[in-house]
Gaussian input, Z-matrix of N, CA and C with variables (Angstrom, degrees):
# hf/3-21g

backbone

0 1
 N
 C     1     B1
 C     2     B2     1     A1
 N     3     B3     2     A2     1     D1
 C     4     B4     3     A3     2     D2
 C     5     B5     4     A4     3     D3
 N     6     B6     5     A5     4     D4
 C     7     B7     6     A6     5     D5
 C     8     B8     7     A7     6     D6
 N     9     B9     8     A8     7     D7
 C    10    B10     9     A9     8     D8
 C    11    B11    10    A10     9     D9
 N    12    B12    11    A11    10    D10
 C    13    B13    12    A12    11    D11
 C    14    B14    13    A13    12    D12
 N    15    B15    14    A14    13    D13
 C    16    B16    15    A15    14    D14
 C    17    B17    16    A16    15    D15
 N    18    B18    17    A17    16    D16
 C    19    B19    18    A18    17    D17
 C    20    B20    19    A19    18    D18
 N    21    B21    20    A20    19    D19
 C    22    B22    21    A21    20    D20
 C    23    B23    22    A22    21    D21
 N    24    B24    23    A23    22    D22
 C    25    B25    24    A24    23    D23
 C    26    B26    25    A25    24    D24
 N    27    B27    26    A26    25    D25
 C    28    B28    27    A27    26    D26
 C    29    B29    28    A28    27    D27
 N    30    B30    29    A29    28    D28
 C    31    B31    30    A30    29    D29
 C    32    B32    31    A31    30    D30
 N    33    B33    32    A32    31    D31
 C    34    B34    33    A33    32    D32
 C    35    B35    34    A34    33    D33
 N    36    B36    35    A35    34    D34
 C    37    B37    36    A36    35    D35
 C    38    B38    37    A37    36    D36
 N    39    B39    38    A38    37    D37
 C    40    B40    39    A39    38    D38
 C    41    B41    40    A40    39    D39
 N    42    B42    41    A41    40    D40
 C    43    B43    42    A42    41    D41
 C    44    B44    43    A43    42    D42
 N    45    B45    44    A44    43    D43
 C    46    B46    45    A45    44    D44
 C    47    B47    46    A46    45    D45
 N    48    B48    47    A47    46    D46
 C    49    B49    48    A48    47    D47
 C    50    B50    49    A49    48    D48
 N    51    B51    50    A50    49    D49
 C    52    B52    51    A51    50    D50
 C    53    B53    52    A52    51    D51
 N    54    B54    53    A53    52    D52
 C    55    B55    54    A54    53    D53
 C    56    B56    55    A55    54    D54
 N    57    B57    56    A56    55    D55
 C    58    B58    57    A57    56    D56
 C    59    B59    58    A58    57    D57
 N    60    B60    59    A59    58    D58
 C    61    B61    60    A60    59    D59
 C    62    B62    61    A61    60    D60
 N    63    B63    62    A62    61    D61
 C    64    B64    63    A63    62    D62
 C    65    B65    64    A64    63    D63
 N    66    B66    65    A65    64    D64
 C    67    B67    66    A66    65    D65
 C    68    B68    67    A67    66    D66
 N    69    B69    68    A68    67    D67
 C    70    B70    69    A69    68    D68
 C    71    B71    70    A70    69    D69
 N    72    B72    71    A71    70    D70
 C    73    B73    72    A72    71    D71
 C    74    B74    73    A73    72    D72
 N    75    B75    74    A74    73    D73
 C    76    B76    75    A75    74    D74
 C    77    B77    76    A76    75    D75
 N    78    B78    77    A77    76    D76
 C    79    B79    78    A78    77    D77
 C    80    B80    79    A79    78    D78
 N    81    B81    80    A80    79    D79
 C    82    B82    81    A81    80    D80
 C    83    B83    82    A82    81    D81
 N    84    B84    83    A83    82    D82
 C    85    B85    84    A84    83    D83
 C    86    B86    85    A85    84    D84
 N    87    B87    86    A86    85    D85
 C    88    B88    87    A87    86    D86
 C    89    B89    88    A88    87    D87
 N    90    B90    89    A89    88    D88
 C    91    B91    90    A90    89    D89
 C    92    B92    91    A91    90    D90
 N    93    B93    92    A92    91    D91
 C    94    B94    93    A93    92    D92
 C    95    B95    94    A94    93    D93
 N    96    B96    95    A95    94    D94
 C    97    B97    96    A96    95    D95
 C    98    B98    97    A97    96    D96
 N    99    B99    98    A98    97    D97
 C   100   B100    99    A99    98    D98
 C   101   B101   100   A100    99    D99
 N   102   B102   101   A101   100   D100
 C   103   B103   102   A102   101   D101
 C   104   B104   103   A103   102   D102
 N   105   B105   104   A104   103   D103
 C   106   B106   105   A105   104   D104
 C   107   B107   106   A106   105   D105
 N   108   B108   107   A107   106   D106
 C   109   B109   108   A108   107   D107
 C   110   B110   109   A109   108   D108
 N   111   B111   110   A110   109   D109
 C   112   B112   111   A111   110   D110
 C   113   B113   112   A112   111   D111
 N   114   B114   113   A113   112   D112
 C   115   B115   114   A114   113   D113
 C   116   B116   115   A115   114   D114
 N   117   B117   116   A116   115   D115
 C   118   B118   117   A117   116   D116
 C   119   B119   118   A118   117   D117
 N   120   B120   119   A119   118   D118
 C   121   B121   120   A120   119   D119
 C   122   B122   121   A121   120   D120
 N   123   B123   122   A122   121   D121
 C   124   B124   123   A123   122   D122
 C   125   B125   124   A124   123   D123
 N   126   B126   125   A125   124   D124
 C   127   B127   126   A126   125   D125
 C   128   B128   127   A127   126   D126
 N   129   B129   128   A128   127   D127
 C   130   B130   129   A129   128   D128
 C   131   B131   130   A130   129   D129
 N   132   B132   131   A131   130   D130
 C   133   B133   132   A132   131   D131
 C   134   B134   133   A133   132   D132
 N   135   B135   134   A134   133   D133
 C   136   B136   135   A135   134   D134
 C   137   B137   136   A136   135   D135
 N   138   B138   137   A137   136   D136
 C   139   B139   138   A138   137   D137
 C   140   B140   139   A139   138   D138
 N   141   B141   140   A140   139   D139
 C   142   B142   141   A141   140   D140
 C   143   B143   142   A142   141   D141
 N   144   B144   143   A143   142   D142
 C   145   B145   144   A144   143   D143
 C   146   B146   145   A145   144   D144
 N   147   B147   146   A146   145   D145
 C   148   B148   147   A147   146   D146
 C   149   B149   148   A148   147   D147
 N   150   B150   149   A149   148   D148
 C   151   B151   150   A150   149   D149
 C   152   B152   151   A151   150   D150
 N   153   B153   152   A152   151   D151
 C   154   B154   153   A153   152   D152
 C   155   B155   154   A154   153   D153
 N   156   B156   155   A155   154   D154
 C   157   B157   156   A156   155   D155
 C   158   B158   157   A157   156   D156
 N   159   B159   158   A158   157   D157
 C   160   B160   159   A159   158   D158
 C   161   B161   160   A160   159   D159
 N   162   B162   161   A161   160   D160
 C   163   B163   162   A162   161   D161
 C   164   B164   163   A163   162   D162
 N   165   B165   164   A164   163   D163
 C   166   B166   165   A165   164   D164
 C   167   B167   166   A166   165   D165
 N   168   B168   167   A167   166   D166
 C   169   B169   168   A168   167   D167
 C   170   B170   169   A169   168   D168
 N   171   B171   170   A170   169   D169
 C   172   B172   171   A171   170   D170
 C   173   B173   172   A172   171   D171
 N   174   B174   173   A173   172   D172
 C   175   B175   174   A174   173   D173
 C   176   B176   175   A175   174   D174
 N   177   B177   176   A176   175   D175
 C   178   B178   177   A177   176   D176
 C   179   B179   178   A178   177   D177
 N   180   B180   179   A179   178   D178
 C   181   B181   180   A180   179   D179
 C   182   B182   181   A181   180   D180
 N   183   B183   182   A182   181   D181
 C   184   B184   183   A183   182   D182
 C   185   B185   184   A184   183   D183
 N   186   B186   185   A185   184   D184
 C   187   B187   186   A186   185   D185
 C   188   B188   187   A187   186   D186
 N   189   B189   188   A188   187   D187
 C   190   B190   189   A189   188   D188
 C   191   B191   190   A190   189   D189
 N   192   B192   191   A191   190   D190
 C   193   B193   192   A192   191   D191
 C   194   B194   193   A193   192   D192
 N   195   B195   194   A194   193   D193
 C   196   B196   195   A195   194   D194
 C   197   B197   196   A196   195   D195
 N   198   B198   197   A197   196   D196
 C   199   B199   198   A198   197   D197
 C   200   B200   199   A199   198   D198
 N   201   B201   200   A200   199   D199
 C   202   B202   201   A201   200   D200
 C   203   B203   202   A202   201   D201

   B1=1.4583
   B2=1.5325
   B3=1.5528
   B4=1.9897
   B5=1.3935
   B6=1.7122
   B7=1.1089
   B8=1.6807
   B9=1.1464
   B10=1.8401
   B11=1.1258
   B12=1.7243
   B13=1.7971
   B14=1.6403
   B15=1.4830
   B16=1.2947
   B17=1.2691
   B18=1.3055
   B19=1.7575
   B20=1.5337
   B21=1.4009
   B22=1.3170
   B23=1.7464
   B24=1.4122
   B25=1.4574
   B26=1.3447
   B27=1.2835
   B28=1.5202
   B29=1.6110
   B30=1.0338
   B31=1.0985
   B32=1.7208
   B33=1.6503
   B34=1.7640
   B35=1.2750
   B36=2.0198
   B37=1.3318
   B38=1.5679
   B39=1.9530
   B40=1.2681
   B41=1.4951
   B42=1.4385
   B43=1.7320
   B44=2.0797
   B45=1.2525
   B46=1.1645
   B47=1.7395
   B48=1.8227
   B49=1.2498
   B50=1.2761
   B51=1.4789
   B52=1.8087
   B53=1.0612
   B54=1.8842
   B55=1.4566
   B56=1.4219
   B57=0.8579
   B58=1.5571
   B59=1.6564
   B60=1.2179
   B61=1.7412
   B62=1.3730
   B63=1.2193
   B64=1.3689
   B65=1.3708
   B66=1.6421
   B67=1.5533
   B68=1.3456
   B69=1.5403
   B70=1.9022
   B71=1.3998
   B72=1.2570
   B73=1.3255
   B74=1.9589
   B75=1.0775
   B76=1.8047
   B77=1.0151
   B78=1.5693
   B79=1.2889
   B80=1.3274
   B81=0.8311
   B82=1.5168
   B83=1.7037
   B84=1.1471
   B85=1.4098
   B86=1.3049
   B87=1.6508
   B88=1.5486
   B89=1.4573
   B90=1.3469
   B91=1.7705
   B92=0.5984
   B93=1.4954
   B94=1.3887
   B95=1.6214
   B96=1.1706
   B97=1.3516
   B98=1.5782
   B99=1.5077
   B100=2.0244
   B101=1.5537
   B102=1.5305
   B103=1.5700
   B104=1.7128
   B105=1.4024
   B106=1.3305
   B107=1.5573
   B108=1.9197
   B109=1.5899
   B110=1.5205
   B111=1.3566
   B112=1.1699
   B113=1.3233
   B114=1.5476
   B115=1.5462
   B116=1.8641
   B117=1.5715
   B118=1.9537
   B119=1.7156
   B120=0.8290
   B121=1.7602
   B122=1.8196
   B123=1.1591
   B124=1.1712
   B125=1.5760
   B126=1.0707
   B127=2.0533
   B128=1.7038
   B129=1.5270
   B130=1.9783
   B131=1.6062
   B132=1.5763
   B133=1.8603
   B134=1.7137
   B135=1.5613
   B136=1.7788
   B137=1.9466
   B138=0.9017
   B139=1.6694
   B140=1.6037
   B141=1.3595
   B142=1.9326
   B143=1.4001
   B144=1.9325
   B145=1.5336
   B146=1.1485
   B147=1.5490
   B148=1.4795
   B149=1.1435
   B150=1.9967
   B151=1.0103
   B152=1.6995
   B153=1.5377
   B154=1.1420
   B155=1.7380
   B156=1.2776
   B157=1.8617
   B158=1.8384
   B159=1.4982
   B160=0.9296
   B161=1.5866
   B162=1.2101
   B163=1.1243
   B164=1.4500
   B165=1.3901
   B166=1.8747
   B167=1.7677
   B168=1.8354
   B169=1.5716
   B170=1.1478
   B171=1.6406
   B172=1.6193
   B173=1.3063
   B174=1.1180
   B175=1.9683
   B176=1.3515
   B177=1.4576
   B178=1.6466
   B179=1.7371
   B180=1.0943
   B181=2.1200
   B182=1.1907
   B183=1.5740
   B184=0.9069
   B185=1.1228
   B186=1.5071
   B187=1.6441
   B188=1.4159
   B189=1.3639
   B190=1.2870
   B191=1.9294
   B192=1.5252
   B193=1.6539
   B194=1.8309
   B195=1.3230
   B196=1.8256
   B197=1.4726
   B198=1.4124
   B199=1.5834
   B200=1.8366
   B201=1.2240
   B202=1.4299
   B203=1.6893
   A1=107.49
   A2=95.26
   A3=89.54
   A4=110.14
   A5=135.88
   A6=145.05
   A7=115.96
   A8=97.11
   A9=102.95
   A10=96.42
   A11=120.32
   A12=92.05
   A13=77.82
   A14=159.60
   A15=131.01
   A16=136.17
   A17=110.10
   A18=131.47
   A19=86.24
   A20=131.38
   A21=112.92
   A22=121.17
   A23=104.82
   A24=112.01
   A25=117.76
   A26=114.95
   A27=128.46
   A28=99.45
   A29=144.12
   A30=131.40
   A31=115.82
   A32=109.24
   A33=101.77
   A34=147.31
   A35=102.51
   A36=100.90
   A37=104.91
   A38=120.56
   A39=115.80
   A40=135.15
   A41=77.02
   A42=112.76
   A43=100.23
   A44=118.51
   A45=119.65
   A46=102.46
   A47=112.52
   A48=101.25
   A49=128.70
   A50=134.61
   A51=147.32
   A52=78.40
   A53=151.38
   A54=152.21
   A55=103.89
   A56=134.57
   A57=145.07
   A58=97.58
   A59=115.88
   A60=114.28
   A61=122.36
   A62=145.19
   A63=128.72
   A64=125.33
   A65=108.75
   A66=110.74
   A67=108.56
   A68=106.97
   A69=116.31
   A70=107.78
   A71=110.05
   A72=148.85
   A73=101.35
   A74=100.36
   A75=94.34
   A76=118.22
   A77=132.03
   A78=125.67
   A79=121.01
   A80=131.13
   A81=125.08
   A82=102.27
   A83=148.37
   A84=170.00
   A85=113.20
   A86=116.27
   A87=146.74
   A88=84.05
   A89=120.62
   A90=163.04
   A91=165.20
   A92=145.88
   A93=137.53
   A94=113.48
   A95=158.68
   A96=159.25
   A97=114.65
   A98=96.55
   A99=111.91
   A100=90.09
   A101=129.70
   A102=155.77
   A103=63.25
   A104=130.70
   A105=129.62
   A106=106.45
   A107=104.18
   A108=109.70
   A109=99.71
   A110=130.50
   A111=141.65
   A112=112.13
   A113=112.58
   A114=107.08
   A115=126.14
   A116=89.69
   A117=94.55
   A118=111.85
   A119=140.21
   A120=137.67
   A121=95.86
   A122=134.29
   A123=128.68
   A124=139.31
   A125=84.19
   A126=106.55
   A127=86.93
   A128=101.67
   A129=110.91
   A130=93.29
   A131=89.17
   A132=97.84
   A133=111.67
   A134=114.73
   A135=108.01
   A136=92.32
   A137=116.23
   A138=138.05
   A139=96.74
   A140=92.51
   A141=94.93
   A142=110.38
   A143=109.57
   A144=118.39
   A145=136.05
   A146=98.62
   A147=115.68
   A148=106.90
   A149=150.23
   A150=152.38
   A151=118.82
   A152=118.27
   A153=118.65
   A154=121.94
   A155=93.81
   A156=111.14
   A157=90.12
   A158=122.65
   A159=108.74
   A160=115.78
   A161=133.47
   A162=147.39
   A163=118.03
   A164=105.45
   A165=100.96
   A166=104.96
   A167=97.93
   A168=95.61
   A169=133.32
   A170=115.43
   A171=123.25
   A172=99.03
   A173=131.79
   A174=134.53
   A175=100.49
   A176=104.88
   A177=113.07
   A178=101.34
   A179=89.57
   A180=97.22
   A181=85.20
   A182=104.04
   A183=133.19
   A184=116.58
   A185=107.98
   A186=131.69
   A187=117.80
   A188=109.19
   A189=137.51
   A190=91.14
   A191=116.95
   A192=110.73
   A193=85.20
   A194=117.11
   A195=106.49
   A196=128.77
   A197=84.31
   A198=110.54
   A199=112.80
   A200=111.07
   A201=106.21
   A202=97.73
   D1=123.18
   D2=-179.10
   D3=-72.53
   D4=165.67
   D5=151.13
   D6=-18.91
   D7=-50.49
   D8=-171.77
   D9=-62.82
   D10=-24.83
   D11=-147.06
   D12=-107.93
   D13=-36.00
   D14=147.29
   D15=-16.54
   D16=-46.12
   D17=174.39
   D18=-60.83
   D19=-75.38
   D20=-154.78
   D21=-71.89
   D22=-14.42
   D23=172.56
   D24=-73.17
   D25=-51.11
   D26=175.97
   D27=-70.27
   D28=-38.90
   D29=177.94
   D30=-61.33
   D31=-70.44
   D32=153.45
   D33=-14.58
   D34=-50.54
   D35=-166.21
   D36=-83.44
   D37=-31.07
   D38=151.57
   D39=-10.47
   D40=-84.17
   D41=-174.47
   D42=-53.03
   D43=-37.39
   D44=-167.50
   D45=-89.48
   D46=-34.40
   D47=166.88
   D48=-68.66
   D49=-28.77
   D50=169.98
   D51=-85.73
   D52=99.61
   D53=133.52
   D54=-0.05
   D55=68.55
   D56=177.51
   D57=-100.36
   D58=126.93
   D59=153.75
   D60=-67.42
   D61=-169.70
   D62=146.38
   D63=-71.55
   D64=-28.55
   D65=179.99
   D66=-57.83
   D67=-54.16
   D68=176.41
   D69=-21.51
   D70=-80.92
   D71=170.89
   D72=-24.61
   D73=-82.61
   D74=172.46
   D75=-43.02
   D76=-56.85
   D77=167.88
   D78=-46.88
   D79=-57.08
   D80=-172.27
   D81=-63.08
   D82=-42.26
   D83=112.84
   D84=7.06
   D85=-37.85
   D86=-159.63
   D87=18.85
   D88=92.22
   D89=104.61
   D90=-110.28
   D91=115.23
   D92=-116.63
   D93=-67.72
   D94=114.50
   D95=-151.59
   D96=-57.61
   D97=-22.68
   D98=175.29
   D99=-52.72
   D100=-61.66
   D101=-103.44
   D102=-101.84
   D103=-89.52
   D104=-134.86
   D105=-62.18
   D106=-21.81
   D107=-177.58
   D108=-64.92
   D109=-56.50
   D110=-169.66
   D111=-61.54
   D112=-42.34
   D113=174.55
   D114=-60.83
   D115=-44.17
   D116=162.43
   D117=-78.62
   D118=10.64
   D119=164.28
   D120=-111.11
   D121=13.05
   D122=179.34
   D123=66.44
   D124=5.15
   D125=-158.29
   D126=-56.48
   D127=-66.53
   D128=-161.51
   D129=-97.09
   D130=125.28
   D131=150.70
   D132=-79.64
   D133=154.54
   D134=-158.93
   D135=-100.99
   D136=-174.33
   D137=163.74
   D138=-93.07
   D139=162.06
   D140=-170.40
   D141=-87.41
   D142=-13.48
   D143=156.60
   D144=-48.07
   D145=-38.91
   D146=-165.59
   D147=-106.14
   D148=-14.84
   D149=119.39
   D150=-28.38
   D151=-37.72
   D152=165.37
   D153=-64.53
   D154=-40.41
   D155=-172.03
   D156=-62.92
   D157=-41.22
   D158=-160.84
   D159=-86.03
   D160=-30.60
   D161=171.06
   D162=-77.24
   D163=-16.61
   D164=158.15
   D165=-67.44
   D166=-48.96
   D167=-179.74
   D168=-67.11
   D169=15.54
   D170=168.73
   D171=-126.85
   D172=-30.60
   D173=156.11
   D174=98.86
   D175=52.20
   D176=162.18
   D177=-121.87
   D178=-160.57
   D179=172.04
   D180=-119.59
   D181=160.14
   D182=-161.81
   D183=-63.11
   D184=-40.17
   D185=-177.05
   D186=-57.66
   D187=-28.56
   D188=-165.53
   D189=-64.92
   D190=-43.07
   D191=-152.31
   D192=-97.21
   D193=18.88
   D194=178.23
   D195=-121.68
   D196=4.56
   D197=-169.31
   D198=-83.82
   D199=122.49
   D200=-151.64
   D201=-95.46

């Protein structure tokens, strides 16, 4: 399993355990909701900014969504 596609699993099952939508989720992230769809289906690898923005907006570390 590549990096991206952990990032997008661990990111989902998060986001899906705190009932978060993806829009929720972008907003709080302030990223566009396409970006977070694409980031859990694996399409886009993130910047370590924008992996940070996102894992404040589920209130883990970052490290937490890369861990295989």
């Amino acid at each position: 399993m590549s990096i991206r596609e952990v990032l997008g699993r661990n990111l989902r099952l998060k986001r899906q355990e705190l009932s978060l939508s993806q829009e929720e989720l972008a907003s709080r992230a302030k990223v566009d909701r396409t970006y977070i769809s694409a980031i859990e289906r694996g399409v886009y690898g993130v910047t370590i900014d924008i992996l940070d923005r996102i894992a404040t907006g589920l209130g883990v570390e970052a490290s937490d969504l890369l861990k295989r």
